[in-house]
N, C-alpha and C positions, 0 to 999 in steps of 0.2 A: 615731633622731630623726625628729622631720614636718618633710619638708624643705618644705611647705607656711606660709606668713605668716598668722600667725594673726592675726583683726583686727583685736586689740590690738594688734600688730604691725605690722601694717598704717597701722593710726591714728599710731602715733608715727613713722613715714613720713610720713607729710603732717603733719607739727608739726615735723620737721626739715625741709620741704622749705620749708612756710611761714617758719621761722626762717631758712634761708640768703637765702630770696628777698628778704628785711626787713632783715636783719645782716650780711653778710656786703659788706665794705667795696666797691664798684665797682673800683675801681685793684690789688687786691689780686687781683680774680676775672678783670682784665684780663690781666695779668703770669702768673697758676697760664694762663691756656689759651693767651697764647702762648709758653709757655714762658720768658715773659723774667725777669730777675737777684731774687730773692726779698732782702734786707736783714733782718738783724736785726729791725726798726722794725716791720717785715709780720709778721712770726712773733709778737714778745711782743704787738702790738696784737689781733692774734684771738686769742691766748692770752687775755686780758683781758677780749676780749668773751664767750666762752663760759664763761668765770670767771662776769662779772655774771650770765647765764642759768642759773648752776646747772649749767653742763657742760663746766667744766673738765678734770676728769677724768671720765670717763662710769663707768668699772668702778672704780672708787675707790669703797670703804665711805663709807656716810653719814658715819659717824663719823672721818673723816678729809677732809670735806667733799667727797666724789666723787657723785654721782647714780645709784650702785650701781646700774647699769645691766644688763643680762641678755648673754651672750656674743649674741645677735641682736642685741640693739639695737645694740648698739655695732659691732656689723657691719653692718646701717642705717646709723649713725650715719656711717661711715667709707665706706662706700659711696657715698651722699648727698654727701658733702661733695667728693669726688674729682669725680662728676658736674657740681658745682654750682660746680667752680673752687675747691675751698676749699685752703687751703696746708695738708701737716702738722701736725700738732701734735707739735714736736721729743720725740724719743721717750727721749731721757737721763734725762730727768727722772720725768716721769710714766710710763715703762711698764719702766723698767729700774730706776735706783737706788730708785725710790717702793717697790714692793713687798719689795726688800731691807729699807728702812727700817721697812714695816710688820709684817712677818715677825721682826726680829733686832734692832733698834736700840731704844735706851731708850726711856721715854716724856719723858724731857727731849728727845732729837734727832729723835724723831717732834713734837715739840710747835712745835721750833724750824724745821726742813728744810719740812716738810709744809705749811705754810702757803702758805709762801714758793713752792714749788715750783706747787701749783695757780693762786694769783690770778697767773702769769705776773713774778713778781719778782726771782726766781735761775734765770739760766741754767746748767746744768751739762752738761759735759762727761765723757768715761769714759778711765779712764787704764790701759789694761791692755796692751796690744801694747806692746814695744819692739824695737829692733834685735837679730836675730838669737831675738827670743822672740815668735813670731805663733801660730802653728798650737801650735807646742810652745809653752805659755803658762804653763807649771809652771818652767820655766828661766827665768823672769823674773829677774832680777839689782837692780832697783830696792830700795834697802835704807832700813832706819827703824830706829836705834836710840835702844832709851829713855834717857831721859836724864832723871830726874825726873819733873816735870808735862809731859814735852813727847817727840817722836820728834823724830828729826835725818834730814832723808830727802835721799838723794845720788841721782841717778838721770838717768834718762831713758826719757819716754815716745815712743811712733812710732804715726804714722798716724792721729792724735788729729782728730777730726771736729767742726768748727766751735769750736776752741778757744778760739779769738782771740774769740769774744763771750762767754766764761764766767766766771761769778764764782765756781763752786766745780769741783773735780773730785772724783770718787770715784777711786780709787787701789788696786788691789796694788801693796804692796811686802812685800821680803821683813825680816820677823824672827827667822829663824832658820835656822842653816843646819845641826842639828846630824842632825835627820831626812831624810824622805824631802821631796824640793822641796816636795810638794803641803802636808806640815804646816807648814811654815815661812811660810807667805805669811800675811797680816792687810788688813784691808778697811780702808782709811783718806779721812774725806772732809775734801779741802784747802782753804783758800780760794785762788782764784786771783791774789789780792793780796799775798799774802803774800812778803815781801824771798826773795832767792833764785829764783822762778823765772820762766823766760825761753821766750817761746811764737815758736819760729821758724817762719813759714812754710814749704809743701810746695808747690808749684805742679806739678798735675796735665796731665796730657798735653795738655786743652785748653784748659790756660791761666788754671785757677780756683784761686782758695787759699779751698779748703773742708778741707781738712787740714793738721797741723803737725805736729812734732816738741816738746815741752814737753822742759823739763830743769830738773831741781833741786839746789841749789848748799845745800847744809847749809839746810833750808828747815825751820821751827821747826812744827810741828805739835800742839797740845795732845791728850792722852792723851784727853779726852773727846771725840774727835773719833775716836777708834776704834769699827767697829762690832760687837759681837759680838764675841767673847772675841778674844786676842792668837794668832794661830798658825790661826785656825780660817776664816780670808777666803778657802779654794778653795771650801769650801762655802759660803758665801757667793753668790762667783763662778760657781759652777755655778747656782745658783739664778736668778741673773741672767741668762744666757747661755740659757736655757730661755725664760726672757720674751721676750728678744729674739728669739731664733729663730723664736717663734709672730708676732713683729710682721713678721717681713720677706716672709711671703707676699704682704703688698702687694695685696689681691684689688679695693681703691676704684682704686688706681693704674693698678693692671693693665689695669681695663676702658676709664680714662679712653683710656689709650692705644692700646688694641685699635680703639674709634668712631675715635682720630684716624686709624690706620691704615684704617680704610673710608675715609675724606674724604679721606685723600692718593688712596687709590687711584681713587674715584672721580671726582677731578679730573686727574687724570693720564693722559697719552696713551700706549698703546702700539698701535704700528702703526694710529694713526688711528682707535682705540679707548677709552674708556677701560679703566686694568690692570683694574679688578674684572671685567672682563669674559672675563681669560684665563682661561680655566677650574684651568690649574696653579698661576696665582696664586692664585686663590679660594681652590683647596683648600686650600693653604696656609694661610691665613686661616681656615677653617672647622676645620681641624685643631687650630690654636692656641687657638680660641676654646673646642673644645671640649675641653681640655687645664684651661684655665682654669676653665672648669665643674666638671670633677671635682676641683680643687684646692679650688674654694670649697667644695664639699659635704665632703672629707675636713677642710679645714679648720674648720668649724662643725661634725663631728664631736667633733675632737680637742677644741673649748672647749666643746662643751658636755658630754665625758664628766670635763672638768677641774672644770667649772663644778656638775654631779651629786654629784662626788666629794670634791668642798672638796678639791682635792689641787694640788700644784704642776706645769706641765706635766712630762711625761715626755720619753723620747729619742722618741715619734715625733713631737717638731716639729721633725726632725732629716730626715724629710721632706718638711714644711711648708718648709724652706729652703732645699732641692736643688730641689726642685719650681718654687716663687715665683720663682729668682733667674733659672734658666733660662728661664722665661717671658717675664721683664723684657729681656732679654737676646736673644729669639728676637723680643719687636716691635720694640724697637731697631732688631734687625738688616732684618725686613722693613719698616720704614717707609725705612729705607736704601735698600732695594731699590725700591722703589714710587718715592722720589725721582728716582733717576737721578742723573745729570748734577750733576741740581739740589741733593745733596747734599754735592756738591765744596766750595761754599764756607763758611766758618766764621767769621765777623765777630762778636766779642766783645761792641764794641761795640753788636749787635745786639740784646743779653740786657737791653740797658737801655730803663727804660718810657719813655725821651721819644725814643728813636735814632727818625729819619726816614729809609726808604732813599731813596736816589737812581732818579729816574724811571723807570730800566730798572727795578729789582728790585721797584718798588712790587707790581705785580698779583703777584708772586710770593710777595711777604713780605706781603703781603694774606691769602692762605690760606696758605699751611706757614711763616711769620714764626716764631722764627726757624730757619734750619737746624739739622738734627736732628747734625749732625756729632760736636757737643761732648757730646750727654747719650749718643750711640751709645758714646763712647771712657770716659764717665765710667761708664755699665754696665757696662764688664768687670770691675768690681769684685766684683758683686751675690756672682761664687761664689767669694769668698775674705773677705768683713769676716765679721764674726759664726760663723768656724769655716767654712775652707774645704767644697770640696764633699767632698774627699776625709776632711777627719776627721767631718762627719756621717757617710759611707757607713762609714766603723770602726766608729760609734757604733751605728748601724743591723745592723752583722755585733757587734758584740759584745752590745748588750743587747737589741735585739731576737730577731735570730736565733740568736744562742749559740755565734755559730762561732768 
């Protein structure tokens, strides 16, 4: 590939930069830089607004309302926006169950989901890990039996992200148990309304309930809510799970954070210096950065030999997600380090856009607002959601290298 911007490319850089500078809500761009409490309200309203502009979904076929966008642009597009403050665009929906639905799902539940899913008006959720079935995801136990026009589904899911705002979930459960685990499972999408089930919070080590446990109590499901034949939802699943793994490089996020890591360090004192100045800090810095360089280039590799080949990602976004998470995970830790002291304390309240510190903390929560403590502890996730680091490196010895 020209790892060179071609001016087409170029050009739709400055049409996105012009578009975030015009659209992209003030309070919304305040909250993504300093890190404070993002609401539902924030999320579906830019969803909304890049709906109206025709860029709801960027790599989404015309014909399914997306701006069929090029694997660059859309990595512009994502890049741009991390730069510019811009939040997520929750990935359930559009980058994970959307191409299950366009690939496998009727053209009645493409007509119905699809809509709804771009202009920002169903939030959904993913229901695949539960107790005791995370990495081993074929031992799921969650069951759905038919019953006429309807499945009866008993279960429970674990570790379920941002559930408590959704109105549908996508589900394995199992239907069969007479084969091997992986035949038996079926792709089912719920609404989240429906009598029976019950979304318990998870409160994470620093104190957040961005995750839950769902549970379903004999919960009525109609048949045409299945996707893709009865018994055939691993492959599904695995199709899915490929999408994801190419979203979690993270390379708009990555760099946001990489800048903020200069500007702690270069406001911060070591030994009457500031740190950018210690030369083994630097390197550290200069190592990471150019760690991430080679990620972004393997990674617009990998979409654009997907993007040549009309084909579904393979296992090497297996490591696209070893790579990415460890990244995430390594500035964390050095913006940690660059804080000092200053990264001891961890005020909740602080994540909210109207919290005032008290006149000590002002000039501190002025530049690093708010402490990095809570998103340091909420990273050590990055290398276990989406297929720990250890089942990509199987994935990677077994179909990459054959061993």
């Amino acid at each position: 590939m020209n790892l060179n911007y071609t001016a087409a490319e170029e050009s739709f850089r400055a049409e996105v930069r012009a578009f975030l500078a015009a659209e992209l809500p003030a309070d919304i761009r305040s909250k993504v830089r300093l890190g404070r409490r993002l609401h539902k309200d924030d999320l579906v309203r830019w969803q909304k607004i890049l709906y109206r502009r025709g860029w709801g979904a960027g790599m989404w076929p015309r014909r399914y309302g997306g701006a069929d966008w090029s694997v660059v642009e859309q990595h512009i597009f994502d890049e741009e926006g991390a730069a510019a403050g811009a939040p997520p665009q929750i990935p359930f929906a559009l980058r994970m169950v959307a191409p299950v639905l366009m690939n496998f799902a009727t053209a009645a539940q493409q007509n119905c989901f699809l809509p709804r899913i771009i202009s920002g008006q169903d939030w959904w959720c993913q229901g695949y890990s539960e107790p005791g079935s995370g990495s081993d995801l074929a031992s799921l136990r969650t069951s759905a039996v038919r019953e006429g026009a309807h499945y009866r589904v008993n279960g429970q899911k674990a570790w379920n992200t941002l559930g408590q705002y959704a109105d549908w979930i996508f589900c394995l459960v199992r239907t069969s148990s007479d084969a091997r685990p992986q035949q038996g499972i079926s792709f089912l999408l719920i609404d989240m309304k429906s009598p029976g089930i019950t979304v318990r919070p998870i409160v994470t080590i620093e104190g957040e309930h961005e995750i839950n446990d769902i549970f379903f109590d004999n919960v009525q499901v109609p048949v045409e809510n299945l996707v893709g034949e009865e018994n055939k939802g691993w492959t599904y699943a695995k199709f899915l799970l490929l999408h994801e793994r190419t979203n979690n490089a993270g390379i708009g996020n990555c760099k946001r954070a990489l800048k903020r890591l200069k500007e702690i360090a270069t406001h911060q004192l070591h030994n009457g210096r500031p740190l950018i100045e210690d030369s083994r800090f630097r390197d550290r810095i200069a190592q990471l950065e150019l760690e991430l360089m080679a990620l972004e280039i393997t990674n617009l590799r990998v979409l654009s030999a997907v993007s040549t080949e009309s084909r579904a990602p393979g296992p090497e976004v297996s490591l696209l997600k070893i790579k990415g998470s460890e990244i995430i995970q390594q500035l964390a830790e050095l913006q940690m380090h660059a804080l000092g002291h200053d990264a001891l304390p961890y005020l909740r309240e602080a994540l909210e856009a109207d919290w005032v510190p008290a006149p000590l903390l002002a000039d501190h929560y002025a530049t690093f607002a708010p402490p990095l403590t809570g998103q340091y502890f909420n990273y050590r996730k990055t290398t276990i959601y989406a297929g720990s680091t250890e089942i990509q490196k199987n994935i990677i010895s077994k179909l990459i290298l054959g061993l």
